[in-house]
N, C-alpha and C positions, 0 to 999 in steps of 0.2 A: 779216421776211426769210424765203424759201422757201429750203428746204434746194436745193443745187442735185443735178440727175438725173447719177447718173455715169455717164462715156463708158465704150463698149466694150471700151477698155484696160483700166481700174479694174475691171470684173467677171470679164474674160480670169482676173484674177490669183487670183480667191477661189475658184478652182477647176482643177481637177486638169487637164493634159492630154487630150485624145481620147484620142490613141493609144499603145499601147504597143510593144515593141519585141518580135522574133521570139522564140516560147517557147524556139526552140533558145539563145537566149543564155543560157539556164539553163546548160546543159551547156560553152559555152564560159567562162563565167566559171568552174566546179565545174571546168574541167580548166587552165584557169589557175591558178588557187588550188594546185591539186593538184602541180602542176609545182615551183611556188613552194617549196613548204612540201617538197617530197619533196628540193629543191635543198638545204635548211636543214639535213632531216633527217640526210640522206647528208654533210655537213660535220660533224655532230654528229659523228657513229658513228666517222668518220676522225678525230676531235678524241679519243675516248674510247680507240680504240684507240695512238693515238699520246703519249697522257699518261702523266705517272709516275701510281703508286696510289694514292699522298695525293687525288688531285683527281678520282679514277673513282666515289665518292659523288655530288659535286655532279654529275656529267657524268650519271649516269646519269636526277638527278631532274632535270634540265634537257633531257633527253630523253625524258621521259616525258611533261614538261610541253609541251613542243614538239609531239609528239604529239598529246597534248589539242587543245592550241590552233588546232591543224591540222586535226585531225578535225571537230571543232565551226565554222571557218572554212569549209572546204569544201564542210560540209554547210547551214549555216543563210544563209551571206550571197547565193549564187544566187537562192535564190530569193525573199529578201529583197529583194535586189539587182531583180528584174525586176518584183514589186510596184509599187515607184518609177519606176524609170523611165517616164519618157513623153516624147510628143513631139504636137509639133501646127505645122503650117503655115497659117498666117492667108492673107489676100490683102494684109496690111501687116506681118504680122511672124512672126516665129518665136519658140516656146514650148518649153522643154525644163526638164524635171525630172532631177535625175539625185541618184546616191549609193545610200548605204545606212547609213554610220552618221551620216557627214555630209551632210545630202540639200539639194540646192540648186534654186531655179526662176529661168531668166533667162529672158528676154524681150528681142529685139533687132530692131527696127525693119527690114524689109525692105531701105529706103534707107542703111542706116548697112553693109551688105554687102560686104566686098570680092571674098575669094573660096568659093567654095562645093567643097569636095572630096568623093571618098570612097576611101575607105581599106580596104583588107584583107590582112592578115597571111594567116600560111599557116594558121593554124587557123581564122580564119574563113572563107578558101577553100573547107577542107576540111567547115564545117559549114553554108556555104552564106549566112556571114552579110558583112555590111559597115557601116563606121563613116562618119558623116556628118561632116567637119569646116568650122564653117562660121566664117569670120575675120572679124572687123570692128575699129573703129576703136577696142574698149574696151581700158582696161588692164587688166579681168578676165580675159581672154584669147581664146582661140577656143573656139565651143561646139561642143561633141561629142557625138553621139547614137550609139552605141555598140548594138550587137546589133540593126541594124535586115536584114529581109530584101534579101539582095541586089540584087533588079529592083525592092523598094520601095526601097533607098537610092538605085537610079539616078533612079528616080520623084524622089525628094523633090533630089537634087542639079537634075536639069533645073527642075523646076518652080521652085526657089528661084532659080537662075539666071537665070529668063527674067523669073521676079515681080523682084528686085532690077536686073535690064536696063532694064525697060521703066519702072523707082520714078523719078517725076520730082522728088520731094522728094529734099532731099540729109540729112535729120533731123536738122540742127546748131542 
């Protein structure tokens, strides 16, 4: 019995994405984080000034540790965070990596498509970037490629829409 040769699907998977996402989404995720963690902070401080004394020890090492955790968040998950990511458009499917401490790869058949978006917020307006969302019929949910350049997310929304238009397979 010959081993059999595996299809282009099964080697797709043993390796990483092409492409990756705009280096600016460094700076978008470092100023998301940043927002996040300054929102937390600023509760903190209002918590510490509005407590009796008994509880302004704990309050303070839970602020310091906040801090940490923020600092160290800020600075190591960006670009952590863009390492990972990738993305890739087949002529039959779509490949995306995403995460950073929990990092995931799906893969979803061009045919199995319904709709293909893109998305931008006002910071990524402002940094020039856009989020690819693209919905199919899984219950994993919609895939999202996140920090990609604006006129390449419009690239990959038209191209994925006209490749999943014209998929005459239904991939059930």
């Amino acid at each position: 019995m010959t081993p059999k040769t595996p299809r282009p699907e099964s080697v797709l998977l043993l390796r990483e994405p092409r492409n990756r996402v705009a280096d600016r989404a460094v700076r978008y995720w470092r100023v998301r984080a940043l927002v996040t963690w300054t929102v937390v902070l600023v509760l903190e401080v209002v918590a510490l000034f509005a407590s009796p004394d008994g509880v302004l020890p704990f309050l303070r090492w839970a602020l310091v540790l906040t801090a940490f955790l923020g600092a160290c968040h800020v600075l190591v998950m960006p670009p952590w965070r863009y390492r990972v990511h990738r993305w890739e458009v087949q002529p039959d499917s779509l490949y995306v990596q995403t995460g950073w401490w929990v990092q995931e790869r799906r893969v979803t058949a061009v045919a199995r498509i319904q709709t293909v978006d893109q998305k931008r917020g006002p910071l990524e307006q402002w940094l020039g970037l856009a989020s690819v969302v693209v919905t199919t019929a899984s219950a994993a949910g919609a895939i999202v490629v996140r920090g990609l350049d604006s006129k390449v997310a419009e690239q990959v929304v038209a191209g994925v829409h006209e490749q999943a238009r014209l998929a005459v397979d239904d991939a059930t």
